[in-house]
Phi, psi and omega in degrees: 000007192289314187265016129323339197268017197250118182217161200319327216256329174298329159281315170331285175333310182290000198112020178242120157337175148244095186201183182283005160266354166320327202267324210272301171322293198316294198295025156224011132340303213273004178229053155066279173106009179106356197291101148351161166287336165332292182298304185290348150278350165302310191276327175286354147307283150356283190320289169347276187285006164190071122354350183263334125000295180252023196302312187292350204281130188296329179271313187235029169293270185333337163278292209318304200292263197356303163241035155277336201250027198263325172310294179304333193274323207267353134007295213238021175253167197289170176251164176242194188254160240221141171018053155263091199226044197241109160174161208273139188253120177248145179050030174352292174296001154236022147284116193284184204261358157282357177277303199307330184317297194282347148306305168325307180297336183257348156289350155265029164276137178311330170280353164312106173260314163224168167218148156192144207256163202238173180289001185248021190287158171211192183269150153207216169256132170070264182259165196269158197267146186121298192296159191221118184235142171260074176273183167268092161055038170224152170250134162279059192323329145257067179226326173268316174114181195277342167276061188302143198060347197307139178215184179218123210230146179214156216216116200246112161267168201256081164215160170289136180307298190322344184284335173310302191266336192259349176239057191276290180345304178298319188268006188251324176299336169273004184262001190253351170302299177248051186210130188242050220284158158111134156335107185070000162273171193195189154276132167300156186306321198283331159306347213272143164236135177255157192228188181267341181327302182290351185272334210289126208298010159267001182285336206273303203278353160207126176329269190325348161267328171315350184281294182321341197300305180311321213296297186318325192277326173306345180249351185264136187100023164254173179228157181308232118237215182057188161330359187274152196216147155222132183195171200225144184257153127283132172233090187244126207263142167302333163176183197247134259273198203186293196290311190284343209035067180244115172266142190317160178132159196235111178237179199296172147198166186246135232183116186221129199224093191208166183247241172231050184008261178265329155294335136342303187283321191305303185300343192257341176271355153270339156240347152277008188259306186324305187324288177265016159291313209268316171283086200270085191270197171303146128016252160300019175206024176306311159341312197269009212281130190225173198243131148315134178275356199275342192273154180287339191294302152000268205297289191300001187267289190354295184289331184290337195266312193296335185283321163286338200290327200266331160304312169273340156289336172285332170292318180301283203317296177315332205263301221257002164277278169339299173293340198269336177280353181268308192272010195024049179246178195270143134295109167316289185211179171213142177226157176207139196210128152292194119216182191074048185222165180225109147258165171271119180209173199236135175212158191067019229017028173236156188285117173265157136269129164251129203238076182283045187306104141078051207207113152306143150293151156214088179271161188318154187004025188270128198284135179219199202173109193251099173286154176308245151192160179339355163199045173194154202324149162241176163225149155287097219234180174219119163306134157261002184072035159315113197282331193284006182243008204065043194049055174213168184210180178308155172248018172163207154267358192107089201260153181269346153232165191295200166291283184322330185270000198265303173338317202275327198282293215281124170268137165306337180269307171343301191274356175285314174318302190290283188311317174290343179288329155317343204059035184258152187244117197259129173186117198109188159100182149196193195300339193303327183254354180336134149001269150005320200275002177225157190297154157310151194245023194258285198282356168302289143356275210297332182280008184219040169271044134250004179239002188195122170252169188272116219248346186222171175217113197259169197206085195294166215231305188245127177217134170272192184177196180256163217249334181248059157056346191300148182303164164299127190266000000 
């Protein structure tokens, strides 16, 4: 596996632009050909000082073409726009520099109207997890990301916090009743619940989602994997809230955190591939490839994320129906906030798509949910509608590290210690979400107190997860 360890800054070295024949080397990098790393940096040399050379060659035809053909390819691509970097950064100082890097890049998109990174930003694909991009009359399919729609939904019951510690066994049995985790996991036919979702007449009117329809019903009211949760809390308010009609006081709550699974994923990997056929950028913002709402292409990626955005809100609405008939009590209230998303808002007085990757709305009093991580505080929050941030605020804390690096680092007693000294009861998961593995959600918080105030402080008690650690499909 040694010539895998051959990555962008290493071609860079020998002399490769950042375009597309960089991608074109890489992506042939990513299948060894028997090459040592040696050789193949040998051979990406070559290719490099006389590409005419290697046309016939079967393994390094595609870079050979690539870069005899990089003048005509970049030809023909959108230009972006020139030294456009003005938009506002909450916690700067704890944003690493690829996100700001992919922020740069999408604020020079010609359709770029505003950006703003939010404090819990890291790197992703296409726009930065964090990111707020505002355009004119475009959709970005990774701009919303692959998980469409993933929200958080909290379910505050009329129960005592002490019910937690004197029944854990009942609650930790009723979330394991109703909760189904993991990539590609779902319901058996016999198992399956119906919603009004499944009914809604685009399953009918574009093929490619009618394919998807078994997929939705086998998944809905299950949760992902990766960072996704259901889990019971304490939640306590400081005093009393008027707009929720919650009187101070610390009650039981259900806390959930998940998207649109597989069908999400289908719909966002299907128009982003649709994207950049048709939107041809740079290099470095391929990623970034967006659709005219005015294009049929457009209109239907359009209908498809609202169609997922309503899908992953029904997945909650099952998990948190199901639980609240187990534990057979009044729900006080409920809230719910999204991210992975584009809505139509108006900023500047003018109609934008705002474009929320991994990003709470927090428009003038709009209720949001900032979680921590499996052993440390979330908040209930109020937008205060902060225009420079884009009515927007973190969707959680953040990771501070990769998945992978949290595996390789991270002690298991470490992360046993921290829950038991908390009373937290853990099921599922692996090192990948430890705690560790995210930014303080303290200090997240303190950077973005012009964009939300803090109206509950929820504190998990019982927390699910997916049982192998595996990502969000």
């Amino acid at each position: 596996m040694e010539n895998k360890r051959i990555n962008g800054n290493d071609l860079i070295a020998l002399g490769y632009k950042e375009n597309f024949a960089l991608g074109a080397a890489l992506k042939i990098n990513s299948k060894r050909h028997g090459l040592k790393k040696e050789e193949m940096l040998q051979k990406f040399k070559e290719v490099l000082e006389n590409p005419e050379s290697f046309l016939e060659d079967k393994v390094f035809r595609p870079l050979a073409e690539s870069l005899i053909n990089t003048e005509k390819i970049e030809s023909s691509l959108v230009r972006l726009k020139e030294g456009v970097d003005d938009y506002a950064v909450y916690g700067v100082e704890n944003i690493e520099l690829g996100a700001k890097q992919q922020m740069n890049t999408a604020m020079k998109l010609p359709v770029t109207v505003a950006g703003a990174l939010m404090p819990d930003a890291h790197q992703g694909y296409g726009l930065p997890i964090g990111g707020v991009l505002a355009t004119n009359n475009a959709v970005i399919p990774y701009g919303v990301g692959v998980d469409i729609g993933c929200r958080m939904a909290l379910s505050i019951f009329d129960l005592p916090a002490s019910s937690l510690e004197t029944q854990k066994d009942f609650f930790q049995e009723v979330i394991m009743k109703n909760s189904r985790f993991g990539a590609g996991n779902g319901f058996l036919k016999h198992e399956r619940q119906d919603h009004a979702v499944l009914d809604n007449k685009l399953f009918e009117e574009i093929p490619f989602i009618k394919d998807l329809k078994d997929k939705a019903w086998t998944q809905l009211g299950s949760s992902g994997g990766g960072n996704h949760f259901v889990e019971f809390g304490t939640l306590e308010f400081a005093e009393d809230d008027k707009a929720l009609g919650i009187a101070k006081g610390t009650y039981v709550a259900l806390l959930t955190h998940s998207g649109s699974r597989g069908l999400g994923a289908m719909i966002a990997n299907h128009y982003t591939k649709l994207a950049k056929e048709i939107c041809k950028l740079p290099y470095q913002a391929q990623n970034l490839a967006y659709l005219d709402l005015n294009s049929d292409e457009g209109l239907e990626y359009w209908l498809a994320m609202n169609l997922a955005g309503d899908y992953a809100s029904a997945c909650h609405e099952v998990i948190h129906e199901k639980v609240k008939n187990s534990l057979g009590v009044e729900r006080l209230a409920k809230v719910e906030n999204h991210h992975n998303f584009a809505w139509k808002e108006e900023l500047n007085g003018e109609e934008v798509i705002v474009h929320r990757k991994g990003a709470t709305p927090a428009g003038k009093d709009v209720m949001g949910i900032i979680p921590g991580s499996m052993a440390t505080p979330g908040f209930l929050v109020r937008g205060k509608g902060e225009e420079a941030s884009i009515n927007s605020a973190s969707h959680g804390a953040g990771r501070l590290m990769s998945r992978t690096q949290a595996i390789k680092t991270l002690a298991q007693s470490e992360l046993d210690k921290m829950l038991s000294d908390q009373g937290i009861t853990l099921i599922g998961a692996s090192m990948d979400e430890a705690p560790m593995a995210y930014k303080n959600i303290h200090e997240v918080m303190e950077a973005q107190v012009d964009l939300v105030d803090i109206v509950a402080t929820f504190s998990p008690k019982i927390v699910r997860m997916a049982d192998d650690g595996s990502r969000e499909d």
